[in-house]
MITOR-592544 format. One line per 8 residues: number of its first residue (from 1); their letters; for each residue x, y, z of C-alpha. Coordinates in pm, 1 decimal, m for minus. Example, Ala and Ser with C-alpha at 12.3 -4.5 7.8 and 13.67 -1.06 7.14 Angstrom:
// residues 2
1> as> 1230.0,m450.0,780.0 | 1367.0,m106.0,714.0;
This chain:
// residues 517
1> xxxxxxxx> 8242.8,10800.1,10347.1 | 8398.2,10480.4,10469.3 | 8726.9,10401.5,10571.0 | 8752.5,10768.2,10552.3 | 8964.1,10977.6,10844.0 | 8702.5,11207.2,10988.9 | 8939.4,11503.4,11053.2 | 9029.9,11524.2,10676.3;
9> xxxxxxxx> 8701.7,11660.9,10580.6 | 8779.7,11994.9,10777.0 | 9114.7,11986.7,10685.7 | 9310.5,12283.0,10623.2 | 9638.2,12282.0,10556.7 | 9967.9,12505.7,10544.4 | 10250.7,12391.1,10350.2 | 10619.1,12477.3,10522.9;
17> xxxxxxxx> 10911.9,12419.4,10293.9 | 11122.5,12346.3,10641.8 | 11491.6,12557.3,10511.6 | 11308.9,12875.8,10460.2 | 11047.1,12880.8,10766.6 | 11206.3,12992.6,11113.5 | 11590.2,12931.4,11204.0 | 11604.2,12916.7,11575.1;
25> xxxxxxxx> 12019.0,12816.8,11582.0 | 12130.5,13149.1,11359.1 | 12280.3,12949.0,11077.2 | 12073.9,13066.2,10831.2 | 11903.9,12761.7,10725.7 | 11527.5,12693.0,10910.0 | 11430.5,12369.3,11147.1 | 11220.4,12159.9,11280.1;
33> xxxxxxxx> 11202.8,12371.8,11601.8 | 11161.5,12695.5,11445.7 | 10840.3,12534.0,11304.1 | 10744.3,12403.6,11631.4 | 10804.4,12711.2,11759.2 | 10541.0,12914.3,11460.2 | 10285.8,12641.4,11554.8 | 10087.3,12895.1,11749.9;
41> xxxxxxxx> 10105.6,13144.5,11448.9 | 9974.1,12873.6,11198.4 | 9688.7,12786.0,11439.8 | 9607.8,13120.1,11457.6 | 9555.1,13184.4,11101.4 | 9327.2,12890.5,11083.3 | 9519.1,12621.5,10985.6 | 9473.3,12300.9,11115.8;
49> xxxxxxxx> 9711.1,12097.3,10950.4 | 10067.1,12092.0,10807.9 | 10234.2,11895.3,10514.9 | 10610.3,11924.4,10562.6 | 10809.3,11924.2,10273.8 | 11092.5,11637.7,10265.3 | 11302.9,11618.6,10632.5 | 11497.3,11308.8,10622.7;
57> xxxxxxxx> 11908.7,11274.9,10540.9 | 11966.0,11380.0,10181.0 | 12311.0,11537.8,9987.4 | 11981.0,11747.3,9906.1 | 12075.0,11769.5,9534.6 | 11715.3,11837.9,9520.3 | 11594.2,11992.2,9769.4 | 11536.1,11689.2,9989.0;
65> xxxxxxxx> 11383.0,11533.6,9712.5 | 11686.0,11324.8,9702.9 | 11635.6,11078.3,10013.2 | 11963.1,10917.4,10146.0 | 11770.9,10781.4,10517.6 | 11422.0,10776.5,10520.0 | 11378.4,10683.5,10869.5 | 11670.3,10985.6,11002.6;
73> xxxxxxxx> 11594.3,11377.8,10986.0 | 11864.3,11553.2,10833.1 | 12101.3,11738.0,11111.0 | 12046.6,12080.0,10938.4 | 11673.9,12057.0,11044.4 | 11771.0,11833.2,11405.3 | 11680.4,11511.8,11516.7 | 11412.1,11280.6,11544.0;
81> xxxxxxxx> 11325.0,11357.8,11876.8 | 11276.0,11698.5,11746.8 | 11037.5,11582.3,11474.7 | 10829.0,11414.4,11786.7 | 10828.7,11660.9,11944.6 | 10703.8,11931.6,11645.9 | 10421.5,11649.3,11587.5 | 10364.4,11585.7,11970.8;
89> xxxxxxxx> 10298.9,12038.9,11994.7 | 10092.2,12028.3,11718.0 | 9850.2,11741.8,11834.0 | 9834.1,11912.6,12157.7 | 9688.6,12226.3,11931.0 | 9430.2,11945.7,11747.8 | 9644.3,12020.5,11471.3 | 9786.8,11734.1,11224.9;
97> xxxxxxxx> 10098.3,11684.7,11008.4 | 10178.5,11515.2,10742.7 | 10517.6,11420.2,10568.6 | 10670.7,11447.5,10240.1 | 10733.5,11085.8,10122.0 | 10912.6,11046.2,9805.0 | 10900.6,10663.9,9701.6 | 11019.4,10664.2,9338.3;
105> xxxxxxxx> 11344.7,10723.0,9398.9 | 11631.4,10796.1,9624.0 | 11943.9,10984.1,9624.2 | 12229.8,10792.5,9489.8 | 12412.3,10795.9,9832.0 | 12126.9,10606.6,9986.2 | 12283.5,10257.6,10176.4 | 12033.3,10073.0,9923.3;
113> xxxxxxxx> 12139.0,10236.4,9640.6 | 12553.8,10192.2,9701.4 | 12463.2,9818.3,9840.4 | 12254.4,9821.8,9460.5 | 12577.9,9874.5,9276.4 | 12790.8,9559.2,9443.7 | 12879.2,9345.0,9161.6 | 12773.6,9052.9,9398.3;
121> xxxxxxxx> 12407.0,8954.6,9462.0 | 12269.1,9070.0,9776.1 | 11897.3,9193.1,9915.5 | 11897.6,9524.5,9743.1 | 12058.7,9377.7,9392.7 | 11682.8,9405.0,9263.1 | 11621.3,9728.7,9463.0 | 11639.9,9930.3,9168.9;
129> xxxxxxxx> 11629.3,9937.8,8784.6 | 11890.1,9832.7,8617.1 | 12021.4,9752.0,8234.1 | 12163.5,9375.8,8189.7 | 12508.0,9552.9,8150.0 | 12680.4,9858.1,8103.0 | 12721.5,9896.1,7728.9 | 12310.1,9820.0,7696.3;
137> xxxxxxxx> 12090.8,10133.9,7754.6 | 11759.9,10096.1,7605.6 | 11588.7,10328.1,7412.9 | 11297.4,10580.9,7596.2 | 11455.2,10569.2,7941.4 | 11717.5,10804.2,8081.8 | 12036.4,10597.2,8240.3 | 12371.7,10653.2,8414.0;
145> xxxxxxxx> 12636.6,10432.6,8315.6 | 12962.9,10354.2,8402.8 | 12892.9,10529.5,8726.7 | 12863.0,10192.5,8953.4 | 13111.2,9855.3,8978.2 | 12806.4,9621.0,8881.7 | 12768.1,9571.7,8521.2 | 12495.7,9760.1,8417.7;
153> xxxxxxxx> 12369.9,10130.8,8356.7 | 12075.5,10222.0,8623.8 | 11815.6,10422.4,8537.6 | 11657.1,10762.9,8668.4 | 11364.4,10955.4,8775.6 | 11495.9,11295.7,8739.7 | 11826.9,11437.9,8799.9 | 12154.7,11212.8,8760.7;
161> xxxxxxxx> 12136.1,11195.4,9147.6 | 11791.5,11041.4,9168.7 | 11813.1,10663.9,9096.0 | 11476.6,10509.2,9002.1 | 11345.4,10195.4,9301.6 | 11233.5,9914.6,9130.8 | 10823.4,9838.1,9133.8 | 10866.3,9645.2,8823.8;
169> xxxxxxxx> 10706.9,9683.2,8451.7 | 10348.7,9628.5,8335.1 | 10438.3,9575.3,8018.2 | 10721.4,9382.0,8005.1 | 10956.2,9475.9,7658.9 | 11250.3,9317.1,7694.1 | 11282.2,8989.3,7992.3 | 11645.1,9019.1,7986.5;
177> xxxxxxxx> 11622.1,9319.4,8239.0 | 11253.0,9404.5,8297.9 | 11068.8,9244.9,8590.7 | 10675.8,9219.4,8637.5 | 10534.2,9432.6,8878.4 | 10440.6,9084.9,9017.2 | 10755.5,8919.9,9033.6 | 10879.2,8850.2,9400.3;
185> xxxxxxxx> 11207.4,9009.7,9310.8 | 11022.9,9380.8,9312.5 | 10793.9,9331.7,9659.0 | 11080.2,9403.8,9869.8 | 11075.8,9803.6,9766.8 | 10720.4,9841.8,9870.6 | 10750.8,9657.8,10138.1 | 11028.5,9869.9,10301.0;
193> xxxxxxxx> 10821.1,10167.8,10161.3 | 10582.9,10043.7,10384.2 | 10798.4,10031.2,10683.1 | 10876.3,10381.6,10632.2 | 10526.4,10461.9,10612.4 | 10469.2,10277.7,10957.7 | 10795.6,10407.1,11134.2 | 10666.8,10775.3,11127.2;
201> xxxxxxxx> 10304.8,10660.6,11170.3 | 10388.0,10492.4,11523.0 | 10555.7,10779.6,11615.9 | 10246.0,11008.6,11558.5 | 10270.2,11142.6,11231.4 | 9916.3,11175.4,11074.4 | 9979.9,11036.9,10700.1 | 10189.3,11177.2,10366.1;
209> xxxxxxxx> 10179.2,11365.8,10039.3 | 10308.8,11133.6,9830.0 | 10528.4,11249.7,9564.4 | 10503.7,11164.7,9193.9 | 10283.4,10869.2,9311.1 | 10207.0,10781.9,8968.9 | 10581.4,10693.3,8888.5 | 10602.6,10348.4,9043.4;
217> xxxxxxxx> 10627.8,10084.0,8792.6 | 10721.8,10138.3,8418.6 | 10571.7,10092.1,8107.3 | 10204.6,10139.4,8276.4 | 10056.4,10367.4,8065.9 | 9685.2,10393.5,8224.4 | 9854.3,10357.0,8589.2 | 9684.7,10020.0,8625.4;
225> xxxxxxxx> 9965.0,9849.9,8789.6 | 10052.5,10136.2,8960.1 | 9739.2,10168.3,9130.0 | 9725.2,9860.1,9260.1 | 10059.0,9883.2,9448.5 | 9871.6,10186.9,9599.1 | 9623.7,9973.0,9697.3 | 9771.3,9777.9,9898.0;
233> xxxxxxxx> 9911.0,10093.4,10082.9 | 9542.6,10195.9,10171.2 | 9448.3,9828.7,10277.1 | 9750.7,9820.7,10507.4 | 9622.1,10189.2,10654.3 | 9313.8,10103.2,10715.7 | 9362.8,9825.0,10898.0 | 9676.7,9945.9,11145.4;
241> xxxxxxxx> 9614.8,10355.7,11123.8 | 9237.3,10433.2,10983.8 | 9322.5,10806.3,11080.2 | 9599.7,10865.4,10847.6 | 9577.0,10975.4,10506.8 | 9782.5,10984.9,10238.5 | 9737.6,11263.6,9959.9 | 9877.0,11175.1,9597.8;
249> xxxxxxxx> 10087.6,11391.6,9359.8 | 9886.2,11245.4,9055.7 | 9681.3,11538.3,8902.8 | 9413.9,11298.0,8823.3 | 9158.5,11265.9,9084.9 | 8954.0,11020.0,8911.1 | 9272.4,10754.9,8874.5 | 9454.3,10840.0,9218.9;
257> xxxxxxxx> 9132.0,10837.9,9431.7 | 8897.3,10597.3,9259.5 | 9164.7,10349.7,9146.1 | 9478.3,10390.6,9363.5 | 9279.7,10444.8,9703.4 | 9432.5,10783.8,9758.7 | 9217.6,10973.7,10054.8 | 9319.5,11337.8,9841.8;
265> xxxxxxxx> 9486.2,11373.8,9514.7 | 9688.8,11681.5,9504.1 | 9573.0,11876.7,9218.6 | 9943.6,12124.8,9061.3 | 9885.2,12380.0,8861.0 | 9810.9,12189.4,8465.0 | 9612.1,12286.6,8189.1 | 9294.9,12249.3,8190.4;
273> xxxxxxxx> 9309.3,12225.8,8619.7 | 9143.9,12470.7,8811.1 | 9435.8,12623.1,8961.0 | 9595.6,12693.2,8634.6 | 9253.2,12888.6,8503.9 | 9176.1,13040.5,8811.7 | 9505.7,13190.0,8916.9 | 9796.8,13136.6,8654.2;
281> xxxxxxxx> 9646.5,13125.6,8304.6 | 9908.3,13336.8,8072.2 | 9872.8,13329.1,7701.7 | 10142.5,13304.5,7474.6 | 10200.6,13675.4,7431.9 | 10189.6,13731.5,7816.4 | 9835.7,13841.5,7879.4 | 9733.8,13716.8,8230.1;
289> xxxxxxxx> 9401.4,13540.5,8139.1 | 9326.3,13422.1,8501.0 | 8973.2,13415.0,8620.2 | 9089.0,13668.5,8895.5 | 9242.6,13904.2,8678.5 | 9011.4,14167.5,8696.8 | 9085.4,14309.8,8335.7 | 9154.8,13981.8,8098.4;
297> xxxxxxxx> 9023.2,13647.6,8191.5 | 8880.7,13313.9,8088.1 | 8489.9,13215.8,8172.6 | 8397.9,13070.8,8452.2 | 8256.8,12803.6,8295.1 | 8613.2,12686.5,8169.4 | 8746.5,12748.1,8508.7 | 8559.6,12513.9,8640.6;
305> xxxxxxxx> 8452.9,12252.3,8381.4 | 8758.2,11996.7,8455.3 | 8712.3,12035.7,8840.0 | 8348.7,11963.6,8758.7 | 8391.7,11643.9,8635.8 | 8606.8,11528.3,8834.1 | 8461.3,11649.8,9129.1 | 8130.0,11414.3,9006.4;
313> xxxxxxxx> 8377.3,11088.0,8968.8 | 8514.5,11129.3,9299.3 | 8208.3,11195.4,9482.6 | 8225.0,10960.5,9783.4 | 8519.2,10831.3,9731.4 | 8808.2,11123.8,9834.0 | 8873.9,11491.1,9803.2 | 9037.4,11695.0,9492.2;
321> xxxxxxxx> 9362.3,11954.3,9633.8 | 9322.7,12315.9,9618.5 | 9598.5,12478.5,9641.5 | 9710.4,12848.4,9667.2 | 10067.0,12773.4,9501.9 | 10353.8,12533.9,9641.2 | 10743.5,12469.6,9633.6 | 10741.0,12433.8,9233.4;
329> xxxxxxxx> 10513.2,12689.1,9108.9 | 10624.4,13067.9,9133.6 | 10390.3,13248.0,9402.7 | 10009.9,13331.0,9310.6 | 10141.3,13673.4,9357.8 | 10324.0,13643.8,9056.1 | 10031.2,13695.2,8863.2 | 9763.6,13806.5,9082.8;
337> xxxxxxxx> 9748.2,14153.2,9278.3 | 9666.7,14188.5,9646.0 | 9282.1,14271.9,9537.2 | 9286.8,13967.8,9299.5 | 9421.3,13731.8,9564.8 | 9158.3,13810.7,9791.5 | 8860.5,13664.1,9566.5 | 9113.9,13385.1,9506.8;
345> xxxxxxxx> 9135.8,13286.2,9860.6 | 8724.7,13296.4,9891.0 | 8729.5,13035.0,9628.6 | 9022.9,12797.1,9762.6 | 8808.9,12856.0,10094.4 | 8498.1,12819.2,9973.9 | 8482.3,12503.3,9724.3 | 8432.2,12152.0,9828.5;
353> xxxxxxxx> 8791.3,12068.7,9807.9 | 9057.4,12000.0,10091.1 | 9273.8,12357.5,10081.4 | 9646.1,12412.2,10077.2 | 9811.0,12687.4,10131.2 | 10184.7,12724.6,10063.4 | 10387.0,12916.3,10335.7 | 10373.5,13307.6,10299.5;
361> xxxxxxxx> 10121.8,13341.0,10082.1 | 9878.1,13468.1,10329.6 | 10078.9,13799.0,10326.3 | 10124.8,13787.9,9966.5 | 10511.8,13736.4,9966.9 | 10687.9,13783.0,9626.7 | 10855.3,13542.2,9399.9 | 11198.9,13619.8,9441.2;
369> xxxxxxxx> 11422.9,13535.2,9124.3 | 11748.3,13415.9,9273.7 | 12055.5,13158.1,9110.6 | 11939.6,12809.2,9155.5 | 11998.9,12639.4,9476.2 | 11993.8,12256.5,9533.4 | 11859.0,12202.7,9183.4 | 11559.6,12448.8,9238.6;
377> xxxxxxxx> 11620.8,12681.5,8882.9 | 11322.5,12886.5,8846.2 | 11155.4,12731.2,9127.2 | 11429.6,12933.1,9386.9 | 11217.3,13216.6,9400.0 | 10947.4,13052.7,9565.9 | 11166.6,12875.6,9812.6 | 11292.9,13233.9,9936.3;
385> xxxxxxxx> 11282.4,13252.7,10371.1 | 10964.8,13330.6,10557.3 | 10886.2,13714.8,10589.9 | 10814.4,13764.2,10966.0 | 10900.3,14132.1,11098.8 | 10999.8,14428.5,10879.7 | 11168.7,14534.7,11191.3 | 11428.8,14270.6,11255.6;
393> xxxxxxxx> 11716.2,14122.7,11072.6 | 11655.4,13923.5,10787.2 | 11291.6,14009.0,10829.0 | 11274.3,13801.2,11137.9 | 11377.7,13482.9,10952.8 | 11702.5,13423.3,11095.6 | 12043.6,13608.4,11314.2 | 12241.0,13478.3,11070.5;
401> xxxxxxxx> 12485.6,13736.1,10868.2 | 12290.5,13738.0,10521.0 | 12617.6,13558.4,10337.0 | 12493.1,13281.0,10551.3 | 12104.8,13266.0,10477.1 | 12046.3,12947.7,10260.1 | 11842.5,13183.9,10024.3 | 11775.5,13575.3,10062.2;
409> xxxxxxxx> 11494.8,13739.2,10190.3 | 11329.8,14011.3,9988.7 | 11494.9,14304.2,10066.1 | 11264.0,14583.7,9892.8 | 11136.3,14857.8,10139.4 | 10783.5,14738.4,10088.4 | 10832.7,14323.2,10194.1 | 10517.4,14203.2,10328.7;
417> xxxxxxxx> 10530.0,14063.8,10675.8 | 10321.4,13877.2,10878.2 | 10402.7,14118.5,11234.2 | 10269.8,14465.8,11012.3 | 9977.7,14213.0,10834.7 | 9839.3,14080.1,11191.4 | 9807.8,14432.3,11342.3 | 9637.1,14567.1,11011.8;
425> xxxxxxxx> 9247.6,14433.5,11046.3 | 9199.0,14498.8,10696.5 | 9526.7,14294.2,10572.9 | 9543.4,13978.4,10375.2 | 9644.2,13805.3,10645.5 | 9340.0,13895.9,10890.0 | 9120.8,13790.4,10556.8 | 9270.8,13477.5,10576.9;
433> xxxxxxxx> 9192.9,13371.1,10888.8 | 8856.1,13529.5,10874.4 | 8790.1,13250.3,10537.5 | 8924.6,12974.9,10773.0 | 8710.1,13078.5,11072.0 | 8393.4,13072.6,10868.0 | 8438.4,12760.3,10701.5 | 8558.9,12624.2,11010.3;
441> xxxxxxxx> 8196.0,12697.1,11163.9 | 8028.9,12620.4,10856.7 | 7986.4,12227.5,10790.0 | 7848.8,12331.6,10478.7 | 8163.1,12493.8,10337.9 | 8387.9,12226.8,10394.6 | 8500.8,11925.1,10219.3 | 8214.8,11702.9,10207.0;
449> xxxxxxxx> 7938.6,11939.3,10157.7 | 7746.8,11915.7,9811.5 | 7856.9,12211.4,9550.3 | 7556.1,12323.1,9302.3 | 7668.6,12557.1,9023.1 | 7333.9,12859.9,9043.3 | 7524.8,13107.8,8814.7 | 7792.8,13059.3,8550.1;
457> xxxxxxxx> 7769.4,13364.9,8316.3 | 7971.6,13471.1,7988.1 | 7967.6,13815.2,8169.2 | 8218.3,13638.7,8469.5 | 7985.7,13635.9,8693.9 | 7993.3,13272.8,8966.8 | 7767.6,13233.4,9189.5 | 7768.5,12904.8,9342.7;
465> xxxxxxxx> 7574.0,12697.1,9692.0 | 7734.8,12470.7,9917.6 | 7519.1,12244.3,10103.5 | 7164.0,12359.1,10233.6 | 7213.6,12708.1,10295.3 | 7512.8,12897.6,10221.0 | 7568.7,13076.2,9850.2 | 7923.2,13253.8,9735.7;
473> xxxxxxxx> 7905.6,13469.1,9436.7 | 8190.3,13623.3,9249.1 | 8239.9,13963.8,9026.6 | 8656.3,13934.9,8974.3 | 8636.9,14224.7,8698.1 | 8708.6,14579.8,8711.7 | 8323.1,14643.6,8572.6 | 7966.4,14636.8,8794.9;
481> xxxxxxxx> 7797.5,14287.1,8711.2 | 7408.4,14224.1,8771.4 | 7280.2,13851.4,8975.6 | 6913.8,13744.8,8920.5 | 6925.2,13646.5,9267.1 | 6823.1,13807.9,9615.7 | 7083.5,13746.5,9915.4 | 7007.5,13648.6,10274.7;
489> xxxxxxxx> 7261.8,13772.2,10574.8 | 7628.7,13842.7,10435.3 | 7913.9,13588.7,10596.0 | 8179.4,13789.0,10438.7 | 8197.7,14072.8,10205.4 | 8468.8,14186.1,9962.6 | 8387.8,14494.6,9793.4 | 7998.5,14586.9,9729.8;
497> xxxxxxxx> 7679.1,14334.9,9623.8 | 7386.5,14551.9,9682.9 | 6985.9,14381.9,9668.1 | 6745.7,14592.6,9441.0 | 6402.3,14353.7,9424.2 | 6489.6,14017.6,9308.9 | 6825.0,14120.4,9131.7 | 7173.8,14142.5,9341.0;
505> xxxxxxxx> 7443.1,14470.3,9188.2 | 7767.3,14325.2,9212.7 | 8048.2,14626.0,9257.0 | 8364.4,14567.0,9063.5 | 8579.8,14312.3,9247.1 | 8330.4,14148.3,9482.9 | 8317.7,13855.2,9673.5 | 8067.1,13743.7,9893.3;
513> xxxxx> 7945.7,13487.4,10152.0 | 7587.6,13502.1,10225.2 | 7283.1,13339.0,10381.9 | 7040.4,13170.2,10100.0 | 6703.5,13334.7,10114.7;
């Protein structure tokens, strides 16, 4: 694969939403040292790479999301020399990390943003989108006005506090306030994105999940424009830092690999995706119709059929996200048991694919409803603190007097935590790290390996080989299934397959990793 970082293809990462990971100062928020501190724990599991959600200065009206200094860590989480440090630790563990970057916006207190609404020209007049004056707010866009001393209304990405930068318009509506995605006034904002991008990199940072990547420039319906900007991103990595990557928050492999030169798109939880078949598929009337739902689920075929193709138009070219949940989903525990989850994780594990797994949900933790917090609404309950020790306060999370914890940890009598989990060899936790070991040791169950499909029944039954010589068959329901195929030595085995002449009797709920004959 050219121009393609070599660690990537073994790449496994662990998501940390930073606030809710490990507070080492007892003020009830987590930081960049408690993570540096877990590092050990993560490389232990099997992880071999982090993506940190956002770190930098913020009023964190979303979460972070909101950047107000992109080249500053916010003082809740330390300082920059604890960031190198964090990334310095983990390299000395072969680990990597990535960064949250959020280009499509900033928070409305950014210096850009407040220099953006002088009523005199200046460098960052063009920074961002604005109307051609205050009483005009066209149609199809959302807008704040009155809200700046420039005369115009400026328009948004998401909340009120999230001002949109400026890449410019593909299709240009209305030249009284629209500029081409071309036009000189617009190449300043990627430019400085750019010199973000580079800042981190030369201080050892290994690349970035980009979020909403496909929001650049406006009025670009097939992403054309957009992609191009991108682009010029990957030219400018390949040529001053070939081993970093940056992974896309697109949701369409095909556009944000193939197109926009993204090295991974990161693949949420839509219809039609795998992740939304596979774990979170819930009909109208509530029925959990997951693939892993042992008693109500849709075929394997349609579980896989989007991934498929887009697997095909990839081939080559980048690697498709699979993820085990993240910061904006509720947990996969929400609608998957403890037995479910563990055929789940063979799959993430198992598939050609780069995996990510979102803090916590090795030990199954719970998705905590809670009242929104820093414009997280239903998402809260995912963003709940890191479950370490039943025995210690706050579940090992933080010393802080619970009034102070930034969210609550779950505080029912049976809160899963990763102390009880490592000590229990038949956990989810030690299953885990037994999926990363083997495809750790496997080349042909990681990234670049070549999937073939062997078995796809109505009945549920998957059975499919990566590369030369390893098969992985599935049985998710509560019912004994029948393979027309004979397995070699077993890699890993979740409940029962037994061998009787050229047929293989799959027990209810069975996994397996095996040999090919």
């Amino acid at each position: 694969m050219s121009n393609m970082p070599k660690w990537l293809s073994n790449a496994r990462f662990y998501e940390i939403y930073p606030q809710s990971f490990y507070d080492t100062n007892g003020d009830g928020i987590g930081d960049l040292n408690g993570i540096t501190a877990k590092l050990d724990y993560v490389k232990q599991l099997g992880f071999n790479a982090l993506w940190l959600n956002p770190c930098f200065v913020s009023p964190f009206k979303d979460a972070g999301y909101d950047v107000a200094d992109y080249y500053k860590i916010a003082p809740r989480y330390g300082t920059n020399e604890d960031m190198y440090r964090l990334v310095s630790e983990a390299h000395a563990r072969d680990m990597h990390v990535i960064l949250d970057l959020v280009p499509g916006h900033t928070s409305d207190k950014c210096k850009w943003f407040r220099q953006s609404c002088k009523p005199t020209r200046n460098v960052y007049s063009d920074r961002y989108i604005w109307s051609k004056c205050v009483w005009d707010r066209p149609q199809g866009y959302s807008w704040v006005a009155g809200g700046a001393d420039r005369d115009g209304c400026y328009m948004l990405n998401f909340f009120n506090s999230q001002p949109a930068l400026n890449y410019g318009f593909n299709e240009i509506t209305d030249a009284s306030w629209q500029m081409s995605y071309t036009d000189e006034r617009v190449q300043g904002t990627l430019n400085e994105m750019m010199n973000v991008m580079r800042y981190w990199l030369d201080r050892g940072v290994d690349g970035f999940r980009v979020d909403m990547a496909d929001s650049l420039v406006k009025n670009d319906e097939d992403k054309t424009a957009t992609a191009s900007l991108w682009r010029k991103v990957r030219t400018m990595l390949d040529e001053e830092y070939p081993e970093a990557v940056i992974v896309s928050e697109w949701c369409n492999a095909p556009r944000s690999i193939n197109k926009a030169g993204f090295h991974c798109d990161f693949i949420l939880n839509h219809w039609y995706k795998l992740g939304h078949y596979a774990f979170r598929y819930v009909d109208d009337k509530g029925v959990n119709k997951s693939y892993f739902c042992k008693t109500s689920h849709v075929s394997a075929k349609d579980m896989l059929e989007k991934y498929l193709d887009e697997l095909k138009q990839t081939e080559g070219n980048g690697y498709i996200s699979l993820i085990s949940g993240n910061h904006d989903t509720e947990r996969i525990s929400y609608t998957l048991d403890e037995s479910e989850l563990r055929l789940a994780y063979t799959l993430l594990l198992t598939l050609p694919g780069v995996p990510f797994f979102y803090y916590g949900d090795e030990i199954a933790m719970r998705y905590i409803p809670q009242p929104s917090k820093e414009g997280g609404f239903h998402r809260t309950g995912t963003r709940t603190p890191m479950q370490w020790d039943k025995t210690q306060q706050n579940l090992g999370f933080s010393t802080a007097e619970r009034r102070k914890l930034y969210l609550d940890v779950d505080r029912l009598d049976d809160a899963p935590c990763a102390k009880q989990q490592m000590e229990d060899p038949s956990s989810l936790w030690n299953l885990v790290r037994t999926l990363n070991g083997i495809r750790q040791s496997h080349v042909d169950l990681q990234s670049d390996a070549q999937l073939k499909v062997l078995h796809c029944s109505s009945d549920s039954v998957l059975c499919y080989q990566r590369g030369g010589n390893i098969g992985v068959v599935f049985n998710p329901t509560d019912e004994q299934r029948t393979l027309p195929l004979t397995m070699g030595d077993k890699l890993l085995e979740i409940g029962k397959a037994t061998t009787d002449g050229n047929t293989t009797i799959l027990a209810p709920q069975t996994a397996v990793i095996f040999k090919l004959k």
